[in-house]
NUNU-20924 format. One line per field, with one value per atom (N, C-alpha, C): residue number from 0; atom name; x, y, z; residue in one letter. Coordinates in steps of 0.02 Angstrom, whole numbers, m for minus. Layout:
BEGIN
i NUM,...
at CA,...
x X,...
y Y,...
z Z,...
aa A,...
% end
This chain:
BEGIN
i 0,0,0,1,1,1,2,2,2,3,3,3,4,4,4,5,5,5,6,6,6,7,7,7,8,8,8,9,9,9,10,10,10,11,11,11,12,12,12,13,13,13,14,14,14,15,15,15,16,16,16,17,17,17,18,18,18,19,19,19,20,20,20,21,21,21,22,22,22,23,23,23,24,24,24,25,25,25,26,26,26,27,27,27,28,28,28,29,29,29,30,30,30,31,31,31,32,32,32,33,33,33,34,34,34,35,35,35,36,36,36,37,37,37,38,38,38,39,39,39,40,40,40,41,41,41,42,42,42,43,43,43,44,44,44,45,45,45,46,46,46,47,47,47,48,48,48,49,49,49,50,50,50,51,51,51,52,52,52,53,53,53,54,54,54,55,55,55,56,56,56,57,57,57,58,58,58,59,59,59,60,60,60,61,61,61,62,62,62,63,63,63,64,64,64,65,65,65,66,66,66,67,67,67,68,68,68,69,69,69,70,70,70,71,71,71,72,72,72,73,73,73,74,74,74,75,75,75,76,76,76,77,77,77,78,78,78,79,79,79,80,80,80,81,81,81,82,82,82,83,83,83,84,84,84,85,85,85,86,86,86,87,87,87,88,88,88,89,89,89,90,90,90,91,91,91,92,92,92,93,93,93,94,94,94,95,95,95,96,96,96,97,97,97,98,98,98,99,99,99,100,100,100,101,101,101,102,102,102,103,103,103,104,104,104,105,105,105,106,106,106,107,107,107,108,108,108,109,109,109,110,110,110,111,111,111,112,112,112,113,113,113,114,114,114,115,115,115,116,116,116,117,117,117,118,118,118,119,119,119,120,120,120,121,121,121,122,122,122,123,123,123,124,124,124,125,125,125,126,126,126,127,127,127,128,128,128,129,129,129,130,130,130,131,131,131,132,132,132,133,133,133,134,134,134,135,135,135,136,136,136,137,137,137,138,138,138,139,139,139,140,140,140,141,141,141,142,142,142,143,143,143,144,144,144,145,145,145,146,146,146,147,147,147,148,148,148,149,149,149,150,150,150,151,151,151,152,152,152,153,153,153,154,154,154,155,155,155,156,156,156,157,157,157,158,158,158,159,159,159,160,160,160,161,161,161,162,162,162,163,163,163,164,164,164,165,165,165,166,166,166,167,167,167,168,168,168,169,169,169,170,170,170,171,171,171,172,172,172,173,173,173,174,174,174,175,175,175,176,176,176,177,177,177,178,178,178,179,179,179,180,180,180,181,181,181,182,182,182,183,183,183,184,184,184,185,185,185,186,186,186,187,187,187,188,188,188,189,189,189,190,190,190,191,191,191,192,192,192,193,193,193,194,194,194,195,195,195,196,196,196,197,197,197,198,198,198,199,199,199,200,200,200,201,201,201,202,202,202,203,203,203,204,204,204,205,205,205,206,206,206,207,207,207,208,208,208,209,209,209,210,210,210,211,211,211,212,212,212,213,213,213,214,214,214,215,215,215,216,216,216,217,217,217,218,218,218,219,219,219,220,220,220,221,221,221,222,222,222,223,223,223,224,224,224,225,225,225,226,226,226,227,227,227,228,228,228,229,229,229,230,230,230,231,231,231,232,232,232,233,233,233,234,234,234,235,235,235,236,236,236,237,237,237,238,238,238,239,239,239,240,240,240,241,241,241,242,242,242,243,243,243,244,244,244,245,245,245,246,246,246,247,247,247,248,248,248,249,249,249,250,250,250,251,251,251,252,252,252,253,253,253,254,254,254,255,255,255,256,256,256,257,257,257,258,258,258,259,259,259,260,260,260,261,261,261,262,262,262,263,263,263,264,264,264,265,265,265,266,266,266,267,267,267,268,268,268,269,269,269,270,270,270,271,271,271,272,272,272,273,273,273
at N,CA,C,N,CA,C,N,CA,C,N,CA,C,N,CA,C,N,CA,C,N,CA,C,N,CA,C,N,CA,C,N,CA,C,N,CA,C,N,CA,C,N,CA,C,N,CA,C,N,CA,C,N,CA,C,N,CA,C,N,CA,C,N,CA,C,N,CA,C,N,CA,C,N,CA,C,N,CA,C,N,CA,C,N,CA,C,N,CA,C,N,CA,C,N,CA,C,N,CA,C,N,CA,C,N,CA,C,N,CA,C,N,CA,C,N,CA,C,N,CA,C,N,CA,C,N,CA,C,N,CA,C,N,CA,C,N,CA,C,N,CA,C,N,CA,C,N,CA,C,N,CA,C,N,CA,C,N,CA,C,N,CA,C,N,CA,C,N,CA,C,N,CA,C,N,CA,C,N,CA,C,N,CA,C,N,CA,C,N,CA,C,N,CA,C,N,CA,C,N,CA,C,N,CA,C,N,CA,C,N,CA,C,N,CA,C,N,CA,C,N,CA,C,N,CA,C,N,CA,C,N,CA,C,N,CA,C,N,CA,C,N,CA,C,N,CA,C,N,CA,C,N,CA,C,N,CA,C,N,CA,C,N,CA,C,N,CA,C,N,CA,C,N,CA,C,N,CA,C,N,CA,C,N,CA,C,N,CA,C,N,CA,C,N,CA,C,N,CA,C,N,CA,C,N,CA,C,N,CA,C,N,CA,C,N,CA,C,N,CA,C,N,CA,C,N,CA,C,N,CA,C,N,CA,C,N,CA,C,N,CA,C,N,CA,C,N,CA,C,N,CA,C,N,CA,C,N,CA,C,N,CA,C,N,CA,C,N,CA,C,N,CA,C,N,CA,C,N,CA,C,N,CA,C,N,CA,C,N,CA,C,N,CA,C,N,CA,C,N,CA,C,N,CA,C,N,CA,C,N,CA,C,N,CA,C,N,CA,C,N,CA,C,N,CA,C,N,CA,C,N,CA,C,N,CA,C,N,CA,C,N,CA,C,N,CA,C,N,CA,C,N,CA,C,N,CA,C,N,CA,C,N,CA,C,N,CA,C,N,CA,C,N,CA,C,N,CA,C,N,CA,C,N,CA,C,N,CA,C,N,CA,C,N,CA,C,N,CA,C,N,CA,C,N,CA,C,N,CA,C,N,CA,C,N,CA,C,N,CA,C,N,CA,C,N,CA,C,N,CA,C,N,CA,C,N,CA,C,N,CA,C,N,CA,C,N,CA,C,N,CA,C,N,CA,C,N,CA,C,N,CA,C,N,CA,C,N,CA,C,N,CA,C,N,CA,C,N,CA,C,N,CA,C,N,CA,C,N,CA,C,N,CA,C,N,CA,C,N,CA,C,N,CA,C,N,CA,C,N,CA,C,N,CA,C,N,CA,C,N,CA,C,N,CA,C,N,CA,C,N,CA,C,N,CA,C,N,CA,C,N,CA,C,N,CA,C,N,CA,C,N,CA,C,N,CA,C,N,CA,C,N,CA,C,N,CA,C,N,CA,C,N,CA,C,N,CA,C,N,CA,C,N,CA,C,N,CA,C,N,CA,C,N,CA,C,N,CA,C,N,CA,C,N,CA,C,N,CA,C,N,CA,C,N,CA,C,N,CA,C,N,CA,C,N,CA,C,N,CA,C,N,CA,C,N,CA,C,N,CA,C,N,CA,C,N,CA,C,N,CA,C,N,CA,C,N,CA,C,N,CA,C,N,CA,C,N,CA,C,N,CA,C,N,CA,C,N,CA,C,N,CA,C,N,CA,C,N,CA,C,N,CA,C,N,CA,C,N,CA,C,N,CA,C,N,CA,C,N,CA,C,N,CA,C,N,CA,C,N,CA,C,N,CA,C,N,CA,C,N,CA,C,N,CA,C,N,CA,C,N,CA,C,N,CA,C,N,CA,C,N,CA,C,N,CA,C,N,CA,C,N,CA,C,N,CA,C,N,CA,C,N,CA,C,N,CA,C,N,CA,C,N,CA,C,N,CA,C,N,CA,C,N,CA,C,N,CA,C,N,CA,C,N,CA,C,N,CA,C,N,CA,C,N,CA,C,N,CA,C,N,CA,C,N,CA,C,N,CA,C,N,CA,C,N,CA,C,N,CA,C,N,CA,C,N,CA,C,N,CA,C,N,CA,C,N,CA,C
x 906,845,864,841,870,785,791,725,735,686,688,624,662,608,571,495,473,468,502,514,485,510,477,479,518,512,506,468,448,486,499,524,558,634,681,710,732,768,826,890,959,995,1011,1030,1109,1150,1228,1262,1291,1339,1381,1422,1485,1549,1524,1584,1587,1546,1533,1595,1580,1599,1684,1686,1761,1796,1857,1889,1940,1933,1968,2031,2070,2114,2081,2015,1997,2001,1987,2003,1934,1894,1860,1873,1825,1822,1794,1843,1801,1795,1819,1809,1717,1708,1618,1589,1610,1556,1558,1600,1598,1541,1568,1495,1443,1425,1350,1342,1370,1336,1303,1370,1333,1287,1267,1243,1159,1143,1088,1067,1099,1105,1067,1091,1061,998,993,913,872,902,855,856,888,897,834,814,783,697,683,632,609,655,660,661,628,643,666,751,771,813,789,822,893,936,1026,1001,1013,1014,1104,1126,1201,1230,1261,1304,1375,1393,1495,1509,1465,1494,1525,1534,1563,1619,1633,1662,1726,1705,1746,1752,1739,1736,1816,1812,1866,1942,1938,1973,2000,1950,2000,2043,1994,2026,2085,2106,2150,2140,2091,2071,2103,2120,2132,2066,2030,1945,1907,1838,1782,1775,1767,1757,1705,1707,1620,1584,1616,1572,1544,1467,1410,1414,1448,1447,1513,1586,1615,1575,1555,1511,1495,1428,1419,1463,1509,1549,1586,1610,1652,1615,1530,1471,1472,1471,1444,1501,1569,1641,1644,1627,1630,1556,1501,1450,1469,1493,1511,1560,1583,1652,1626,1580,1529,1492,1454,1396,1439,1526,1541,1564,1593,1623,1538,1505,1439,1416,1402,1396,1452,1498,1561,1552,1549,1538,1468,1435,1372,1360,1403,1396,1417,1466,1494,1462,1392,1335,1284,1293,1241,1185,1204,1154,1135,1097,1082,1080,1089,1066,1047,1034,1028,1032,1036,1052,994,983,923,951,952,981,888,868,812,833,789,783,700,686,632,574,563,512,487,501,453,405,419,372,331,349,309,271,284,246,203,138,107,128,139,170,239,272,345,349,295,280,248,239,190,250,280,311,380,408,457,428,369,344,337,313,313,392,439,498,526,516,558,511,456,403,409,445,465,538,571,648,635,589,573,576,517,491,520,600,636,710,671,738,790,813,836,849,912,921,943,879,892,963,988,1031,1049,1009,971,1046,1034,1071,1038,1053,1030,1052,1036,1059,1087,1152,1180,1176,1178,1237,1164,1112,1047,1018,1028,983,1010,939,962,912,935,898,870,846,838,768,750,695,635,573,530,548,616,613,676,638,687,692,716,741,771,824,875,854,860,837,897,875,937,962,969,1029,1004,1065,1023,977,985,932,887,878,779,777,831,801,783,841,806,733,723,656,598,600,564,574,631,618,562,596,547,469,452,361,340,405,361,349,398,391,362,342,307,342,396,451,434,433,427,472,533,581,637,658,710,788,837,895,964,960,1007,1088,1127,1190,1244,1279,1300,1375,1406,1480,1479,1415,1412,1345,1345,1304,1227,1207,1155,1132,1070,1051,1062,1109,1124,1071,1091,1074,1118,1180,1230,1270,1332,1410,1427,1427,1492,1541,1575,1630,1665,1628,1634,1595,1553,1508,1520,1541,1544,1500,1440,1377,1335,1343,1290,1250,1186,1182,1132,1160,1126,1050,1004,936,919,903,884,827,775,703,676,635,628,554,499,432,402,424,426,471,461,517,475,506,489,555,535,571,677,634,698,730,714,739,792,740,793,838,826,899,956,949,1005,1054,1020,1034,1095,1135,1204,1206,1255,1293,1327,1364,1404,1443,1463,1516,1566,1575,1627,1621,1689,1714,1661,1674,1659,1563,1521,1451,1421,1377,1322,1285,1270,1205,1228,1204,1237,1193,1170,1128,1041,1047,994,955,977,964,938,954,956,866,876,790,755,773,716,689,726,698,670,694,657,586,581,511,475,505,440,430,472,452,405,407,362,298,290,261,198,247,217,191,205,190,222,298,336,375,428,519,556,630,682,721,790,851,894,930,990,1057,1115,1144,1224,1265,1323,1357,1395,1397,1458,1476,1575,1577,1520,1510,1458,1435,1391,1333,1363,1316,1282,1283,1250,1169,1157,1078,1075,1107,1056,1051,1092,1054,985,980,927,883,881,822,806,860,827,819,816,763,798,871,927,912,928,933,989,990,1064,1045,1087,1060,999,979,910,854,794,730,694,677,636,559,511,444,394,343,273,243,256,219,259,256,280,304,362,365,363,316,277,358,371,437,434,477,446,508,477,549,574,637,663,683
y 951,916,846,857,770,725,649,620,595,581,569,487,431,381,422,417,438,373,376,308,317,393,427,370,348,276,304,279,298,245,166,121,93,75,48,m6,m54,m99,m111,m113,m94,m138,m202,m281,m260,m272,m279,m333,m358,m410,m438,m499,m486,m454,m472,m427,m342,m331,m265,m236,m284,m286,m320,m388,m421,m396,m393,m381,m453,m450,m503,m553,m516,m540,m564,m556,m574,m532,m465,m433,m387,m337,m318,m242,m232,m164,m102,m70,m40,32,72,110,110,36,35,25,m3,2,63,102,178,218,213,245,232,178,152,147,166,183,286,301,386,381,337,354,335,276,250,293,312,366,434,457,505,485,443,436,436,398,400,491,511,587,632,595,624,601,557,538,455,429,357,315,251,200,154,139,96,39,m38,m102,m119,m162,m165,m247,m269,m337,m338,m372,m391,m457,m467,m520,m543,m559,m546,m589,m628,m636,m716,m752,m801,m761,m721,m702,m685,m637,m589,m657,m710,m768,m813,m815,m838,m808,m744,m701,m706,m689,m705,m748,m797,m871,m901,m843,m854,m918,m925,m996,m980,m1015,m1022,m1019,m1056,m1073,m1082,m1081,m1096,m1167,m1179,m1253,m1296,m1331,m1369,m1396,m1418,m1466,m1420,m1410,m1379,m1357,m1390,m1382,m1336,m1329,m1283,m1219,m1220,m1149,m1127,m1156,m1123,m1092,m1131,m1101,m1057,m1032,m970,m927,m944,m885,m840,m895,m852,m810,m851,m795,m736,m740,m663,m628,m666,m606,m559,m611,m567,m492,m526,m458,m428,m435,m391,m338,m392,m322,m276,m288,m251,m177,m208,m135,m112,m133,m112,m64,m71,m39,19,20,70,116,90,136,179,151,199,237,210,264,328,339,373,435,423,473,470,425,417,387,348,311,236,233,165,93,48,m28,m90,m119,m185,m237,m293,m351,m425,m431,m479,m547,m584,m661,m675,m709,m745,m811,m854,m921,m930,m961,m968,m1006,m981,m1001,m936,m893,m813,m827,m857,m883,m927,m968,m1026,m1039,m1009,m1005,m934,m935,m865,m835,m873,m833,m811,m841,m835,m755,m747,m690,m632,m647,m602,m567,m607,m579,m533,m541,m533,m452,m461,m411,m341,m363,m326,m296,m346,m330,m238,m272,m228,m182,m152,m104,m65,m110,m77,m11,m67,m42,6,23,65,121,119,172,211,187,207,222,244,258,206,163,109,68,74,17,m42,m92,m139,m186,m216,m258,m333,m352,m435,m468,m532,m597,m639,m697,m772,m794,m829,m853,m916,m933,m965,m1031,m1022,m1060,m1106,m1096,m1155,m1157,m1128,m1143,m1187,m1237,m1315,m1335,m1396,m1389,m1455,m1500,m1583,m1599,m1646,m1683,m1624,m1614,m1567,m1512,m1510,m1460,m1404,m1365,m1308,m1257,m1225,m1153,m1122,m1127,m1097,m1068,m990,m964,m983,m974,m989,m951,m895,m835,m789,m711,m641,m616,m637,m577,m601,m688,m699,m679,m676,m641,m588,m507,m465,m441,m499,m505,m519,m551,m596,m525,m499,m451,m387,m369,m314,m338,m390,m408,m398,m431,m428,m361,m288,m266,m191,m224,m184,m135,m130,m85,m68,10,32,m7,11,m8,m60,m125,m141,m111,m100,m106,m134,m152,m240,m216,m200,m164,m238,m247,m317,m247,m296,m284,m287,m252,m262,m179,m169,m72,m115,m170,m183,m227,m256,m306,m303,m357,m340,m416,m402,m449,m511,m524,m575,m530,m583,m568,m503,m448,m396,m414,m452,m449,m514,m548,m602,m573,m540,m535,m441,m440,m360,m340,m375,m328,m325,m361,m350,m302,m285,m213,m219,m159,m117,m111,m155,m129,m82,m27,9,15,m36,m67,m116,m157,m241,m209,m230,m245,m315,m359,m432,m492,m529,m584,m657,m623,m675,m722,m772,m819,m790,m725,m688,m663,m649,m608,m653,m710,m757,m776,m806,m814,m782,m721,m676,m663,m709,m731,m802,m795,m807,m836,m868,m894,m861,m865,m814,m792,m742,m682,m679,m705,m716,m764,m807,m863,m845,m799,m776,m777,m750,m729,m796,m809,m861,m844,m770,m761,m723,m763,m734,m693,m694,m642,m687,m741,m784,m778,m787,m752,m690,m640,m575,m562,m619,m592,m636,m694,m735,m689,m632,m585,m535,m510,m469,m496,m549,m582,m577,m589,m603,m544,m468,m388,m374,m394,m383,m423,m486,m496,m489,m424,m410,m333,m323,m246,m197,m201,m156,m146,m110,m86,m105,m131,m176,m119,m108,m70,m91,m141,m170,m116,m104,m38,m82,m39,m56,m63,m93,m62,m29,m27,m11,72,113,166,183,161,167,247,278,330,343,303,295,279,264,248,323,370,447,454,431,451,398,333,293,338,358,392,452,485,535,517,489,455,462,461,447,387,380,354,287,238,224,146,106,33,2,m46,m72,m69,m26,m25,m95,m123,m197,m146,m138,m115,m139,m158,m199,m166,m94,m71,m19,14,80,123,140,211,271,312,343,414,462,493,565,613,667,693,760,802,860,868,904,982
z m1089,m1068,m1043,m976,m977,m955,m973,m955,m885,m850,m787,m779,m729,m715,m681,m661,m592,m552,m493,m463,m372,m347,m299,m229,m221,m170,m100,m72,m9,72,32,77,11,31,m42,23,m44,9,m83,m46,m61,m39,m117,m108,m130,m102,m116,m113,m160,m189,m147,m137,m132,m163,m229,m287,m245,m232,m215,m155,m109,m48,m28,m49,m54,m133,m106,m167,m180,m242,m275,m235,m190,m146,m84,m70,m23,46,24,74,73,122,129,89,42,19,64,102,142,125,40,45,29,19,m26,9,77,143,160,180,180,147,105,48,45,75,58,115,181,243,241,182,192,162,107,46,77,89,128,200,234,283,273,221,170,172,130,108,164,242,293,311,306,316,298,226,192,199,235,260,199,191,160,203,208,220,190,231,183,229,192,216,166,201,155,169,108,123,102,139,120,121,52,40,83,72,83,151,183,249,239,171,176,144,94,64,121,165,221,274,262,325,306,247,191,188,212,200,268,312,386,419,387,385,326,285,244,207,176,141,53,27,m71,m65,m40,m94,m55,m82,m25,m31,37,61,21,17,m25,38,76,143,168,190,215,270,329,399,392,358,354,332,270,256,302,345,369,458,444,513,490,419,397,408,379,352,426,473,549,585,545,554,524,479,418,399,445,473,508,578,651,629,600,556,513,466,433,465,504,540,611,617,662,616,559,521,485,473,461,521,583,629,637,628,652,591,537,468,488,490,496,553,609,669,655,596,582,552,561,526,579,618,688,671,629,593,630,669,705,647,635,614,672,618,665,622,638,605,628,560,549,486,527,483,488,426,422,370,387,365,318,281,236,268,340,381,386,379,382,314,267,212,205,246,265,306,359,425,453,430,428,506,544,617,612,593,588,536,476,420,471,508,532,606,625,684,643,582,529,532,496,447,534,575,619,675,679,682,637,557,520,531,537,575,610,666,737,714,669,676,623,574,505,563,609,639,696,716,729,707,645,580,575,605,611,539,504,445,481,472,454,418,432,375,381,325,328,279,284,257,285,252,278,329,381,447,400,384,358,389,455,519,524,529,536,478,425,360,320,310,284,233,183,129,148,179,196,202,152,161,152,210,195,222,260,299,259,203,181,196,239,277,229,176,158,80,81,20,m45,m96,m147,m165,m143,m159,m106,m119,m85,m131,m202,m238,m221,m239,m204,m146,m95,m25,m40,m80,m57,m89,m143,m169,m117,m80,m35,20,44,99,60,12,m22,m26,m33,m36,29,85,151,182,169,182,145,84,17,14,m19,m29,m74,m115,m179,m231,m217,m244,m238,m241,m232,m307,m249,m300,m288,m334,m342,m367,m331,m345,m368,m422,m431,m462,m494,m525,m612,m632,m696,m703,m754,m768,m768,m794,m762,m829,m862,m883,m975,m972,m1069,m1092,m1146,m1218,m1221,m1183,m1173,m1109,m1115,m1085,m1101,m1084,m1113,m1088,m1061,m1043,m1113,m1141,m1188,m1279,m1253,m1322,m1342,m1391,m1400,m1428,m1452,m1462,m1439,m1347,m1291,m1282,m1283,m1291,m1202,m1187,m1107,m1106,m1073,m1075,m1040,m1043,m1006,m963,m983,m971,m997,m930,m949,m908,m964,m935,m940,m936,m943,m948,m893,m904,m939,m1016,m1060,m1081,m1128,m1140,m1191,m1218,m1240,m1176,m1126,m1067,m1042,m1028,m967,m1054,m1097,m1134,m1121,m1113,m1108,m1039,m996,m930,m927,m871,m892,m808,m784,m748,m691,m622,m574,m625,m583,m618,m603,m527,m491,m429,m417,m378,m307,m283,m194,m226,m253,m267,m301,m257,m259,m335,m343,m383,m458,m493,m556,m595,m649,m704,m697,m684,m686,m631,m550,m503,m493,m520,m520,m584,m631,m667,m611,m584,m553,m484,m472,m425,m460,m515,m556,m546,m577,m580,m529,m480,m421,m421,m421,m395,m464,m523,m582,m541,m531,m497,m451,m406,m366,m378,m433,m457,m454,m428,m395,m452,m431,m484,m442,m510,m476,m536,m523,m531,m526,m579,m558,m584,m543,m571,m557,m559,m525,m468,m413,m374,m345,m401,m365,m342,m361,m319,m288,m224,m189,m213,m225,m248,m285,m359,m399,m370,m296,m273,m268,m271,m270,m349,m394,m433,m490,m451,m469,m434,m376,m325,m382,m382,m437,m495,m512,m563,m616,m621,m700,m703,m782,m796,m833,m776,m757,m739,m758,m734,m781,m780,m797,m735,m762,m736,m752,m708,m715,m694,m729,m710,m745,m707,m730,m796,m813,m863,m884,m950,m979,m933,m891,m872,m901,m839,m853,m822,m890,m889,m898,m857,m856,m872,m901,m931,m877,m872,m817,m884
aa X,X,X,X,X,X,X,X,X,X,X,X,X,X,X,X,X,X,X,X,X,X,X,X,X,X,X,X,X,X,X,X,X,X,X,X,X,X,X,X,X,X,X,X,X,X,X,X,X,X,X,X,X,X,X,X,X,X,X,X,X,X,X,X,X,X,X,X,X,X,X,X,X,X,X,X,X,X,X,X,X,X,X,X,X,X,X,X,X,X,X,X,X,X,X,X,X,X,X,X,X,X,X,X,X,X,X,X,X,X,X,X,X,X,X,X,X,X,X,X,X,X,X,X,X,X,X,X,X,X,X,X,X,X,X,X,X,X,X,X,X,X,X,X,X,X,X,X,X,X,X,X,X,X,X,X,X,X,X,X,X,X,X,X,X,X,X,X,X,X,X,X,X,X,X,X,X,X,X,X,X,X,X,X,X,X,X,X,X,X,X,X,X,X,X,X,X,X,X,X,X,X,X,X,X,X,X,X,X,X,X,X,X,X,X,X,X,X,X,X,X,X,X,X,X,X,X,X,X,X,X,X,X,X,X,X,X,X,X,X,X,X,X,X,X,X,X,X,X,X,X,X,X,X,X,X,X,X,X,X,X,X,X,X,X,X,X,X,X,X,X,X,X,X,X,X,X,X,X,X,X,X,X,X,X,X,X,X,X,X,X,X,X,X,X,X,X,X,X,X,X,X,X,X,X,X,X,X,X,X,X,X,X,X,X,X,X,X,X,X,X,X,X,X,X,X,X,X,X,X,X,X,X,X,X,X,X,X,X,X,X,X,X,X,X,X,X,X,X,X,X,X,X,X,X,X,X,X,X,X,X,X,X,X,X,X,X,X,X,X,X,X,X,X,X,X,X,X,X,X,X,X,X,X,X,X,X,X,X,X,X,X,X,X,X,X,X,X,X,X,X,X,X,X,X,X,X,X,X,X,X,X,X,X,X,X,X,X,X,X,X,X,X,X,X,X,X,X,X,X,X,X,X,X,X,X,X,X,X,X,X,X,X,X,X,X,X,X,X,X,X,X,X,X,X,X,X,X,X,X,X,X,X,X,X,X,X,X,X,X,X,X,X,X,X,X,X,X,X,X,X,X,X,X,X,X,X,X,X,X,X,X,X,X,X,X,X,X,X,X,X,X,X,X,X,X,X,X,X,X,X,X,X,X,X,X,X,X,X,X,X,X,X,X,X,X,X,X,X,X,X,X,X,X,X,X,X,X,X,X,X,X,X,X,X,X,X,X,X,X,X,X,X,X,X,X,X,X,X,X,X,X,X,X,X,X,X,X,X,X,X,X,X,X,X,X,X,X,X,X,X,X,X,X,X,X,X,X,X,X,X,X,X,X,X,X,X,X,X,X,X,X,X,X,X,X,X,X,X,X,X,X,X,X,X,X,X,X,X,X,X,X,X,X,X,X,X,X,X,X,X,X,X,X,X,X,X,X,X,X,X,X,X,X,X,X,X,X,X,X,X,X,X,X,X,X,X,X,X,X,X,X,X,X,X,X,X,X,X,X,X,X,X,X,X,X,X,X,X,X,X,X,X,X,X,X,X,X,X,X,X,X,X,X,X,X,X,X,X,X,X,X,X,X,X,X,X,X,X,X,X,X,X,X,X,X,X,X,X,X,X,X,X,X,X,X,X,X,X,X,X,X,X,X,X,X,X,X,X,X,X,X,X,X,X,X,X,X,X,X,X,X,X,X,X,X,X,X,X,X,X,X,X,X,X,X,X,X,X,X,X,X,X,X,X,X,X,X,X,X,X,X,X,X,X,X,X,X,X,X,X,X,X,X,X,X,X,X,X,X,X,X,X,X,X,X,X,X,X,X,X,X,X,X,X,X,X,X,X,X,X,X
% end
């Protein structure tokens, strides 16, 4: 007997890490772009709509450029970020052709939130490209997003983006693929009696305690990041799935409704026996 979420997602949008993507040397993991071009491919196969928000393009910007470390000065960032996009979304494209799977590539800045025209021309874009099976695959426009005075463009991580993409485009589901099985009680990698939630229906004051810091040098967004998007998708009434991501396939079996990762959901799931 096994239990099953019913999760049934009709439009998913599918947030990936850098941990996911660069590997520790700084080199591009490409057997995990691989996979998560069949794996997402699939799902469009299957009559899903699904958006990739992706991390990694300072990460893969770093790497080309053979850097020890990431720069701190702002105007470098963002001239690596727009180096190790361009090289992102080309093996992104070549991987997925490989299934005949069309994408496209969408940098947004935090004026689609702010500016009901700017929300409105966004929300109709990803529309166009849904309805021609078309994945999407978003990141921050690094290279003009700025934090100064009144004028803030620049989101504070990918998870609040792909939080923020999932509202605009009322996604059933977002899932948040990081380098960890998904939301503990502390550190497992520090605390040995972390224990695995399997389900969070509230981000209360015990929740975020258990929320922690980056995980790694190259990734902006650490455990804290990752509930402050929980939140907004509780929020907004939806489910968030944070799982692992070192094997892209594990999203067929969140779709089928194992139970695997932490379920972030507004209320009791409702669980059916197979």
């Amino acid at each position: 007997m096994t239990v099953l979420r019913r999760l049934n997602p009709k439009r998913v949008v599918v947030k990936v890490g850098t941990s996911s993507l660069v590997r520790s040397n700084n080199k591009l993991n490409l057997h995990t772009i691989s996979r998560l071009a069949f794996v997402l491919t699939d799902l469009c196969n299957r009559g899903i709509e699904v958006v990739l928000v992706s991390s990694g393009a300072m990460g893969v910007g770093i790497g080309m450029l053979h850097l020890a470390q990431r720069p701190t000065a702002i105007p470098e960032q963002q001239a690596i970020s727009a180096i190790g996009q361009s090289k992102l979304i080309g093996i992104y494209t070549r991987e997925f052709a490989e299934y005949q799977q069309l994408v496209a590539q969408v940098l947004l800045t935090r004026d689609v939130m702010i500016y009901p025209e700017s929300h409105e021309n966004v929300v109709n874009a990803f529309d166009a490209m849904m309805r021609r099976h078309v994945i999407p695959i978003v990141n921050e426009n690094d290279t003009v997003s700025v934090d100064e005075l009144d004028h803030k463009t620049n989101f504070s991580d990918n998870d609040e983006l792909s939080a923020i993409v999932s509202e605009i485009i009322d996604a059933d589901l977002l899932i948040v693929l990081s380098d960890i099985d998904g939301f503990y009680t502390g550190n497992p990698h520090k605390d040995e009696t972390a224990v695995l939630l399997s389900e969070v229906h509230q981000i209360d004051k015990e929740i975020l305690s258990y929320a922690s810091g980056p995980g790694t040098a190259l990734g902006t967004g650490g455990m804290a990041t990752k509930i402050n998007a929980a939140k907004r998708i509780l929020k907004d009434h939806k489910k968030m799935v944070l799982a692992n991501g070192k094997n892209p396939e594990i999203i067929f079996d969140i779709i089928a409704g194992k139970e695997v990762g932490t379920l972030f959901t507004p209320e009791s799931a409702v669980k059916t026996k197979e």
